[in-house]
C-alpha positions in Angstrom: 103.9 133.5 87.5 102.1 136.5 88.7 98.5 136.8 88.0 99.0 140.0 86.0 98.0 141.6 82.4 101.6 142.3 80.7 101.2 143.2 77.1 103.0 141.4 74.5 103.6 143.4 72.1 105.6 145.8 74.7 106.6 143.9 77.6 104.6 146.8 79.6 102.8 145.1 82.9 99.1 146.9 82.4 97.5 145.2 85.5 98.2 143.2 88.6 95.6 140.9 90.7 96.1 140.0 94.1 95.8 136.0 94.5 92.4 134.5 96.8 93.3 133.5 99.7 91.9 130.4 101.4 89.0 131.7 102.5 87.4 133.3 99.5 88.5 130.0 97.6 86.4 128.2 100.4 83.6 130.4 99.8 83.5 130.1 96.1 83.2 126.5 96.8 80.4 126.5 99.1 78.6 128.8 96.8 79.4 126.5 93.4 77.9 123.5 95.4 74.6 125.4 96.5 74.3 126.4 93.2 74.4 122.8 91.7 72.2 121.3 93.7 69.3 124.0 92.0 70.9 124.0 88.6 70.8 120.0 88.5 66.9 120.2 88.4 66.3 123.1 86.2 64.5 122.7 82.8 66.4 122.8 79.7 63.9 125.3 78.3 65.6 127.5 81.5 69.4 126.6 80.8 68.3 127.6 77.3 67.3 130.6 78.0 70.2 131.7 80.0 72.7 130.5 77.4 71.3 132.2 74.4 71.0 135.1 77.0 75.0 134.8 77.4 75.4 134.3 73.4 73.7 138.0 73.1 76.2 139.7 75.2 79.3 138.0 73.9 78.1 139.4 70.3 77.4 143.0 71.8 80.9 142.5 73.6 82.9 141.1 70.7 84.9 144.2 69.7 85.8 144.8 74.0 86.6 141.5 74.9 89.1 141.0 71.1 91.1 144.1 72.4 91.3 142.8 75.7 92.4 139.3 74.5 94.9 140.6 72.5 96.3 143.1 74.9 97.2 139.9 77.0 98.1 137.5 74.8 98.6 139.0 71.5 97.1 137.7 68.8 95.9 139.6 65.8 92.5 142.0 66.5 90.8 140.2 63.6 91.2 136.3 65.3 90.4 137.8 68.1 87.0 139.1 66.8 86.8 135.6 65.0 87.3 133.3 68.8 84.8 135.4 70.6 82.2 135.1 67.3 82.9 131.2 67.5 82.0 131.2 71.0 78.9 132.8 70.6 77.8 130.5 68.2 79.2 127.3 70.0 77.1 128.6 73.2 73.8 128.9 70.7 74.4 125.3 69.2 74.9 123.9 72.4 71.8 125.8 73.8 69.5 124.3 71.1 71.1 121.0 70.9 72.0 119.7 74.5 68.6 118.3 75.3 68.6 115.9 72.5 71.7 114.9 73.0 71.2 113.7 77.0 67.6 112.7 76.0 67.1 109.3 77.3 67.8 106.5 75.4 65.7 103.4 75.2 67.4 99.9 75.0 66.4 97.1 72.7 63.2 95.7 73.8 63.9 91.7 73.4 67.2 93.4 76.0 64.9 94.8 78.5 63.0 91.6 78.4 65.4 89.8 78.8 66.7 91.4 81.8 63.2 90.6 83.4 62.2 94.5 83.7 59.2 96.2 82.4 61.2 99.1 81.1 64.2 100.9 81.0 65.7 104.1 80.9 69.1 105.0 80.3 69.4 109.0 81.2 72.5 111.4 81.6 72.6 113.1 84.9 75.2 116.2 85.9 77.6 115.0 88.2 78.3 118.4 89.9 81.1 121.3 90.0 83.7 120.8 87.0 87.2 122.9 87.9 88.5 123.9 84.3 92.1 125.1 84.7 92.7 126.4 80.9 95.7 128.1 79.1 96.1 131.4 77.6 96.6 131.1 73.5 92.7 130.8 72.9 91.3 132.6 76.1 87.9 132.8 75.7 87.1 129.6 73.3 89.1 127.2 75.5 86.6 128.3 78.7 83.2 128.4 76.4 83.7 124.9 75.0 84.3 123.5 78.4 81.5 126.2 80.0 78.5 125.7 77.6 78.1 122.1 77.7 79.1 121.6 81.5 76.2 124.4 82.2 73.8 123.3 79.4 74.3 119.6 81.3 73.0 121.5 84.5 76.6 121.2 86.5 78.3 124.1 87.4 82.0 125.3 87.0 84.9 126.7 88.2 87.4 128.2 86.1 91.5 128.2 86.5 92.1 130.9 83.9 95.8 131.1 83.0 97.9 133.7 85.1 98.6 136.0 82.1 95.1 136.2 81.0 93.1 137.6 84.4 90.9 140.0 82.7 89.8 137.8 80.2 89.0 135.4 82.8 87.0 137.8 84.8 85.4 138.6 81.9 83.9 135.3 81.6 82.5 135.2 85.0 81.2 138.3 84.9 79.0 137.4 81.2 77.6 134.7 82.5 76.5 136.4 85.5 74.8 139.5 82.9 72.9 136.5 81.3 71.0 135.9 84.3 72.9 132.0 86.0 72.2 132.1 89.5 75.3 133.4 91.8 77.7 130.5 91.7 76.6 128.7 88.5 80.3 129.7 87.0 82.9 131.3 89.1 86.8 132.5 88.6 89.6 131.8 90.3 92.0 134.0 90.8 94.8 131.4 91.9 98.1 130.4 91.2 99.0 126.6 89.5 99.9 125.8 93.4 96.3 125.8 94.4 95.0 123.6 91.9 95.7 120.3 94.1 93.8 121.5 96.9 90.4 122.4 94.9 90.8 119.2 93.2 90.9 117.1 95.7 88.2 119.1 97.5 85.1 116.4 97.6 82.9 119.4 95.8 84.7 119.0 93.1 83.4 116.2 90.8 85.7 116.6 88.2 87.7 118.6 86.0 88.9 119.3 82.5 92.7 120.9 81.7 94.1 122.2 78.2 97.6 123.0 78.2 100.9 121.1 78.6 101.7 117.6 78.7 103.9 118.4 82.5 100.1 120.0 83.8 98.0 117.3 82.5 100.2 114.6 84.3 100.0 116.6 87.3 96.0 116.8 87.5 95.5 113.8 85.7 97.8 111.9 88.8 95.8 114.0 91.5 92.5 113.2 89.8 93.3 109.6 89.3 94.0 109.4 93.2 90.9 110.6 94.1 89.3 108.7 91.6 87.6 111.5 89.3 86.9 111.8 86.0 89.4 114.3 84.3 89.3 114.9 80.1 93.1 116.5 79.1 93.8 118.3 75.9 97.5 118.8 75.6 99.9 119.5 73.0 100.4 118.8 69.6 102.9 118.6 67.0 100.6 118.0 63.8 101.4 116.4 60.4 100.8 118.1 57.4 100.9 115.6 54.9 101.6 116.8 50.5 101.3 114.5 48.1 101.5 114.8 44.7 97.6 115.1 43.6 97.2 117.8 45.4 96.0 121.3 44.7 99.3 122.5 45.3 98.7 126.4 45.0 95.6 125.8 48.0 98.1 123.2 49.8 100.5 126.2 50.1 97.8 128.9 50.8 96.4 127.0 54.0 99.6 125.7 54.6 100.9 129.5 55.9 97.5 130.0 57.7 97.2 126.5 59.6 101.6 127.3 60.5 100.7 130.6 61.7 97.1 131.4 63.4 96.9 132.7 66.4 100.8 133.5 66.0 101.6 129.8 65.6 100.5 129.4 69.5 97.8 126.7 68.3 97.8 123.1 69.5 96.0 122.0 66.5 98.5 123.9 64.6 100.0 122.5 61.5 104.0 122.0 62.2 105.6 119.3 60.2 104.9 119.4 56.6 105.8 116.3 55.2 105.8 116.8 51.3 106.1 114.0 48.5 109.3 114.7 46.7 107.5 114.9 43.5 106.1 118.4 44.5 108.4 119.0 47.5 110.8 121.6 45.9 107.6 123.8 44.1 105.8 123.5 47.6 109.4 124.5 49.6 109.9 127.3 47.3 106.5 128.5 47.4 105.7 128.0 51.6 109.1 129.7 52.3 107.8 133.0 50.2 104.6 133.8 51.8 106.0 133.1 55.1 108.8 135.5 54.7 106.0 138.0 53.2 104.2 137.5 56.0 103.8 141.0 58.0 105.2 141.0 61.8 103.7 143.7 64.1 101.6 145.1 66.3 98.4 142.7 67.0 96.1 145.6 66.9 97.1 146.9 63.5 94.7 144.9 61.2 97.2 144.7 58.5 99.4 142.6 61.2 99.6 139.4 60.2 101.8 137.7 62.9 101.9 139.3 66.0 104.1 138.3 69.4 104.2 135.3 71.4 102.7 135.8 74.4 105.4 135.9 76.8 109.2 136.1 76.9 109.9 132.7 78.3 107.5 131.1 75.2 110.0 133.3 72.6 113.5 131.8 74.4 111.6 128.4 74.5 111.1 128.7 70.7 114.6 130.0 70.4 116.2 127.1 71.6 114.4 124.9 69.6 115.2 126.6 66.2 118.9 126.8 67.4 119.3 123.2 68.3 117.9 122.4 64.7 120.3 125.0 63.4 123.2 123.7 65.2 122.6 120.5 63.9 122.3 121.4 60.3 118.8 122.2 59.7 118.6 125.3 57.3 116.6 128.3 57.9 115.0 129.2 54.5 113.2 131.9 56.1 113.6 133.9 60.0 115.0 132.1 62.6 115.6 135.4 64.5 113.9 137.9 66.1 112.9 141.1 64.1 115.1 143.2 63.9 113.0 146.1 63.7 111.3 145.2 67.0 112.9 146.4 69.9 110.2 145.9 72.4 107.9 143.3 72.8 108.4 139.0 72.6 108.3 138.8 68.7 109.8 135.9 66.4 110.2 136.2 62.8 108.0 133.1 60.5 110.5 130.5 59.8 110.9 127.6 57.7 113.5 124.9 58.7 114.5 122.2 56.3 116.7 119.2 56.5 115.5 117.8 60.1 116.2 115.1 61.4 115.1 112.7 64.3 118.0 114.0 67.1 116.9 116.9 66.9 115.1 118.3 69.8 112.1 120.4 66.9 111.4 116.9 65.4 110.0 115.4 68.5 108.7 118.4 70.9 106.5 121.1 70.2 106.9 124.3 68.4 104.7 126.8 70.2 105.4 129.7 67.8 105.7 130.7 64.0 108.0 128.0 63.0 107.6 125.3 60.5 109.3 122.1 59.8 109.6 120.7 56.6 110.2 116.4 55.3 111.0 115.3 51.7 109.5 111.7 52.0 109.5 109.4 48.7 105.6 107.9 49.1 103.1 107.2 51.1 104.4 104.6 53.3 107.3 107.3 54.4 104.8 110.2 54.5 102.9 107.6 57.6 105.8 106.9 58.9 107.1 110.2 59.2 104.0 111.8 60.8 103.3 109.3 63.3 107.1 109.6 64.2 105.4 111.8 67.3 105.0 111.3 70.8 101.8 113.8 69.9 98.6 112.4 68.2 96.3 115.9 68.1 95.1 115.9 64.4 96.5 116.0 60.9 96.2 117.5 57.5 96.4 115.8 54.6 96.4 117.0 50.9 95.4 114.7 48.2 92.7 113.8 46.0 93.0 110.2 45.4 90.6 108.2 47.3 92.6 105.0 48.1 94.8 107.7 49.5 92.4 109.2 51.8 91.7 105.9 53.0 94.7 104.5 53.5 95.6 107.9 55.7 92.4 108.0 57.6 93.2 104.5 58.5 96.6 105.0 59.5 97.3 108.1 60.5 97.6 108.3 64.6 95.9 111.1 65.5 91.9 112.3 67.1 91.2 114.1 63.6 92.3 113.7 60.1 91.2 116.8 57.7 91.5 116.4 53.6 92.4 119.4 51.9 91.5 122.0 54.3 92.6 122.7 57.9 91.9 121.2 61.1 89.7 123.6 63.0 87.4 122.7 65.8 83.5 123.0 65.6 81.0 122.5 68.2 79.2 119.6 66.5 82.1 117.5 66.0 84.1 115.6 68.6 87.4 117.5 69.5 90.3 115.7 71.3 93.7 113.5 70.8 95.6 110.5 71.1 98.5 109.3 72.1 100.3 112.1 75.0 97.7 114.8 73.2 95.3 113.7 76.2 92.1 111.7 76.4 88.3 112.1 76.5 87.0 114.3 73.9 85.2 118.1 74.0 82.4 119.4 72.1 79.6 117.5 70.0 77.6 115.2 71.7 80.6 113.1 73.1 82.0 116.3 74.5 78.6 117.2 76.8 78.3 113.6 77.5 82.1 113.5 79.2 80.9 115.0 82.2 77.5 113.5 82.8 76.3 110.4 85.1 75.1 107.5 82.3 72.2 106.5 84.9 70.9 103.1 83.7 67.2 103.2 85.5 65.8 99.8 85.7 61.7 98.7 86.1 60.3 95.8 87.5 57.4 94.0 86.6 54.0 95.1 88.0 52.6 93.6 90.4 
């Protein structure tokens, strides 16, 4: 893929970047390692300063940097606005929270005696340059959540921004140089996928963090694992949206169009499958297929667009040969299943609602990376479990009802890193983000998330002489 800005909502190529070469990836290494070994001892009174610093711009930049996300990627102006006001205040939380949460720790005493020691200290150390290599659907909040802690921690970072998202990344770089981080604290690279193995296995490089596809997080995850570094993966998800009959139905449906369709359905944490209790499953079918089909399809800076494109032509024929396959096989499209008609330009794809799929199909089992929902008639519970762990994906869930035993018996059973009761999964920086099963491994934000790439250091005392 070129590393170009190509609208989405046109197919017009804006902007073209030439590619470092060698060298200037060499000399953004060198400069990333001087830069950790001062930013490993700095205060976090300092590392406050300079993140709350960052914060400040990001606000006075918010309406610049939405129009220049959704110029490349296309998602509606307002979500844009709403990611690059979410990073602001994940870089402020993590600002005032990250030296409590790598203060050291004190084991139990009768332990430490034990042991024979005076004292001892458990602290969390940085472990040095993190390469993030991070996709384009959330451009700015995929970087910050990996960014803030890393930096906050006091290791630095190196960021491989998706291809189709340059400015955006260069953005980054350049905001956290405004705030004041030493040259080198967090740089950009310019580089195609084919470089990655090289920086990676660079001995600078102490570990790294990837969001994006299952086929990319085998591929660092294998390179890391050979070189014996630490590596936490985010990848897909296909997630469960689970209706039973105590529901607020009229809410259910409501957040049911939302969590199919933010960010133009380009959302690993994304509801897809909607797995309704036949009691309510023809009232909830009925109602879910009209507000998707009402749902306005246009151009991502009109702010009465409500879905705009996917973000490039391959994702729309990818998506395309997903719905057909179902379609082919008997699935019914209540709603869409085509392209606009209306749009002649531009990769857009109409909100659609499939019904009657089942497990041979190609939808039930992969991904769905655009507007386009699945829905299950199950007859209880036990079927409703069954059906949403029927995934090789284990992201998070959704689940709608208000009986207790219920909720238990879901949060209990359900196979996935979250499970959200009557509302929609939605990351925030004080709670531990990540997945199970081929979703990835380790776990972002919250005090786990800063903690991922740290060095436990267990310091041990002898008695005095």
């Amino acid at each position: 893929m070129a590393i170009a800005t190509v609208n989405p909502a046109t197919g017009e190529t804006l902007k073209t970047f030439d590619a470092l070469n060698p060298g200037e990836v060499e000399d953004r290494l060198v400069r990333a390692e001087q830069a950790y070994q001062e930013h490993r001892t700095t205060t976090f009174a300092y590392r406050r300063e300079l993140m709350l610093a960052a914060a400040d711009l990001l606000d006075a930049d918010r309406e610049t940097i939405a129009r220049t996300m959704t110029t490349e990627m296309g998602k509606p102006l307002a979500q844009a606005r709403a990611e690059a006001k979410k990073c602001a205040k994940t870089m402020r939380w993590y600002a005032h929270h990250a030296e409590k949460l790598l203060a050291d720790e004190y084991p139990d005493p009768a332990d430490v005696t034990d042991s024979g020691a005076a004292r001892v200290v458990v602290r969390y150390r940085p472990i040095g340059t993190v390469l993030a290599v991070m996709p384009w659907n959330f451009p700015l909040w995929q970087v910050v959540r990996f960014a803030a802690p890393a930096l906050m921690a006091g290791n630095t970072g190196l960021l491989k921004h998706s291809s189709n998202v340059p400015q955006t990344a260069l953005y980054i770089e350049e905001l956290f140089r405004r705030a004041g981080y030493p040259e080198g604290c967090f740089q950009t690279l310019l580089i195609g996928s084919g470089a990655v193995e090289d920086i990676l296995r660079d001995p600078r490089i102490a570990a790294a963090t990837l969001t994006g596809s299952e086929p990319a997080g085998r591929s660092v995850a294998s390179i890391a694992g050979d070189e014996v570094k630490k590596t936490v993966l985010e990848l897909g998800g296909s997630d469960p949206y689970v209706v039973l009959p105590s529901a607020d139905l009229e809410k259910a449906v409501a957040t049911a169009v939302t969590a199919r369709v933010q960010n133009n359905g380009q959302s690993c944490i994304a509801a897809k499958r909607f797995i309704v209790h036949a009691d309510v499953y023809d009232a909830f079918a009925a109602r879910f297929t009209e507000r998707m089909a009402a749902l306005t399809v246009g151009d991502p800076m009109d702010e009465n667009t409500d879905v705009g494109p996917l973000a490039s032509e391959q994702g729309r024929s990818d998506l395309e040969e997903l719905v057909d396959d179902a379609v082919h096989q008997g699935a019914a499209a209540l709603c869409g299943g085509r392209r606009p008609p209306d749009r002649h330009a531009g990769w857009f794809y109409e909100p659609t609602v499939l019904s009657g799929i089942t497990p041979t199909m190609r939808i039930h089992h992969e991904e769905a990376f655009g507007p386009v929902a699945t829905l299950y008639r199950v007859a209880d519970i036990d079927e409703a479990v069954s059906v949403a762990n029927d995934s090789p994906f284990g992201l998070s869930s959704n689940a709608w009802t208000r009986d207790p035993d219920e909720q238990t018996r879901l949060a209990r059973d359900l196979q996935a890193g979250g499970v959200y009761f009557n509302g929609m999964t939605a990351s925030h920086p004080g709670f531990p983000f990540g997945g199970a099963k081929r979703s990835g491994y380790g776990r972002e934000l919250s005090g786990h998330g800063i903690r991922e790439f740290c060095n436990m250091t267990t310091v041990w005392y002898g008695p005095e002489e």
